[in-house]
C-alpha positions in Angstrom: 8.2 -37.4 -48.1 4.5 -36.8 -48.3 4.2 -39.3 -44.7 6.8 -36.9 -43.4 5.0 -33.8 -43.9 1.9 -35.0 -42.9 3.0 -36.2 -39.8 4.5 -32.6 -39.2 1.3 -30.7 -40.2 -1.0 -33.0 -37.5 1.9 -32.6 -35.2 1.7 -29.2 -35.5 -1.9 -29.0 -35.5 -2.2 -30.9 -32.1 0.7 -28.8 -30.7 -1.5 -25.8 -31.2 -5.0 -27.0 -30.7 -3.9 -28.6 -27.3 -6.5 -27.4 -24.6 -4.5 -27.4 -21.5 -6.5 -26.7 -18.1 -4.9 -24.5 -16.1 -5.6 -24.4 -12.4 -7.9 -21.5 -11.3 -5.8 -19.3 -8.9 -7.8 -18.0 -5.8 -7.9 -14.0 -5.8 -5.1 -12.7 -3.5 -6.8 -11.2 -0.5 -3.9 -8.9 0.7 -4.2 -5.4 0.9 -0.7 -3.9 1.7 -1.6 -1.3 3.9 0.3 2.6 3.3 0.5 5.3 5.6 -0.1 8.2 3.3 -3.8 7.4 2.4 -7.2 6.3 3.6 -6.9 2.2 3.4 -10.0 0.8 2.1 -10.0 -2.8 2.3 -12.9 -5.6 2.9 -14.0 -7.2 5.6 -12.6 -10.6 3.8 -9.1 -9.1 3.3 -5.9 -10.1 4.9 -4.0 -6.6 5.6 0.2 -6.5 5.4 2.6 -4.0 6.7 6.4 -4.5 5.8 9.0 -3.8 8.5 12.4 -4.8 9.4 14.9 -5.1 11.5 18.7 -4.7 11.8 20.6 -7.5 10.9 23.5 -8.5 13.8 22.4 -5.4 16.1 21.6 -5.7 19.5 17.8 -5.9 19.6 17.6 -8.2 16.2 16.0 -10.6 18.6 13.9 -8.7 20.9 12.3 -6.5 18.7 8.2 -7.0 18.8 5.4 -5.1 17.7 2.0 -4.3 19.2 -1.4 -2.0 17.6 -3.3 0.3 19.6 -6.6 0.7 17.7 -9.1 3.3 18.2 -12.1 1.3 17.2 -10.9 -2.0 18.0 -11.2 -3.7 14.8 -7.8 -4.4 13.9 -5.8 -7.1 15.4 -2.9 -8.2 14.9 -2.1 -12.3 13.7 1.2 -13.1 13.2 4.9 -11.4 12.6 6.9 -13.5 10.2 9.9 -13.4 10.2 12.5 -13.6 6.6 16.4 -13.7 6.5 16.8 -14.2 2.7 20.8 -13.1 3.2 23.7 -16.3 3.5 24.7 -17.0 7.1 28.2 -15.8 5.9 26.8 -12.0 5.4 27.4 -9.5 7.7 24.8 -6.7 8.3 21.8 -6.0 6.3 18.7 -6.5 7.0 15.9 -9.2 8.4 12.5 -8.5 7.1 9.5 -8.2 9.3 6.1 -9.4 7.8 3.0 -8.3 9.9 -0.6 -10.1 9.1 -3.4 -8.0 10.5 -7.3 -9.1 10.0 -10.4 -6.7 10.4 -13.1 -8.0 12.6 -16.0 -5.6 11.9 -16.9 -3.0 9.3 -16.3 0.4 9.8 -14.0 3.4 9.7 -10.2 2.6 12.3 -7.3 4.5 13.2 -4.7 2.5 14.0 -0.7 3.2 15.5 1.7 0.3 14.8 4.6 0.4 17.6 7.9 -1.3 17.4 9.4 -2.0 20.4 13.0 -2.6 20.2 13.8 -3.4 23.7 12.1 -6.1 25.6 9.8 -4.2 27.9 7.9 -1.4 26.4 9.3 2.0 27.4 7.5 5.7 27.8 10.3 6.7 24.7 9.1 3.8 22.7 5.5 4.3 23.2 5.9 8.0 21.7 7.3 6.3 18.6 4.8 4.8 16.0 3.5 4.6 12.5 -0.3 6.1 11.8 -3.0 3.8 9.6 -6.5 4.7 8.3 -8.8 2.0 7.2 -11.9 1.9 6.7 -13.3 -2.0 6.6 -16.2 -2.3 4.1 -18.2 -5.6 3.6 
């Protein structure tokens, strides 16, 4: 009984004395940038706007989205693209990722336009969404 016990204390004690390394995560760099405020944001940063996209409509596949920036500091990486609804589901929609870097420090105003269409059109350039950064080092 005693061999028992102390075999469960030691267990015990090594359970909870066990130093496990955990991995050290790298900081997440992205700022998710809002409309509503001033966006401050490093020079280091990876910036993210979230759009989407009709699911099944008629331009699910041409849509495309382009920046016109003031200072020319802001440029636009990559779109991905997510569809986290079954193949079987109608409707909904597809989610629109946009990666945007800075280039150079300083203070931007930037429109983000979604062209739904193919080829740009004088309607669709006088829709867009209005972002204020300012890029610090």
């Amino acid at each position: 009984m005693k061999k028992v016990i102390l075999l469960s204390a030691i267990s015990a004690f090594l359970i909870c004395c066990n130093n496990n390394k955990q991995k050290v995560t790298e900081k997440d760099n992205r700022i998710y940038l809002r409309t509503d405020t001033l966006n401050v944001v490093k020079l280091t940063d990876t910036l993210v706007i979230y759009e989407s996209v009709c699911r099944g409509c008629a331009y699910e596949g041409s849509t495309y989205f382009s920046i016109n920036d003031s200072m020319g500091n802001i440029v636009l990486q990559e779109v991905i693209t997510k569809d986290n609804h079954s193949p079987d589901v109608a409707g909904g929609n597809i989610s629109k990722i946009l990666i945007l870097t800075a280039s150079t420090i300083g203070k931007s105003s930037f429109k983000l336009y979604k062209f739904t269409n193919g080829l740009p059109t004088a309607k669709d350039s006088a829709i867009f969404t209005r972002y204020n950064v300012e890029v610090k080092n």
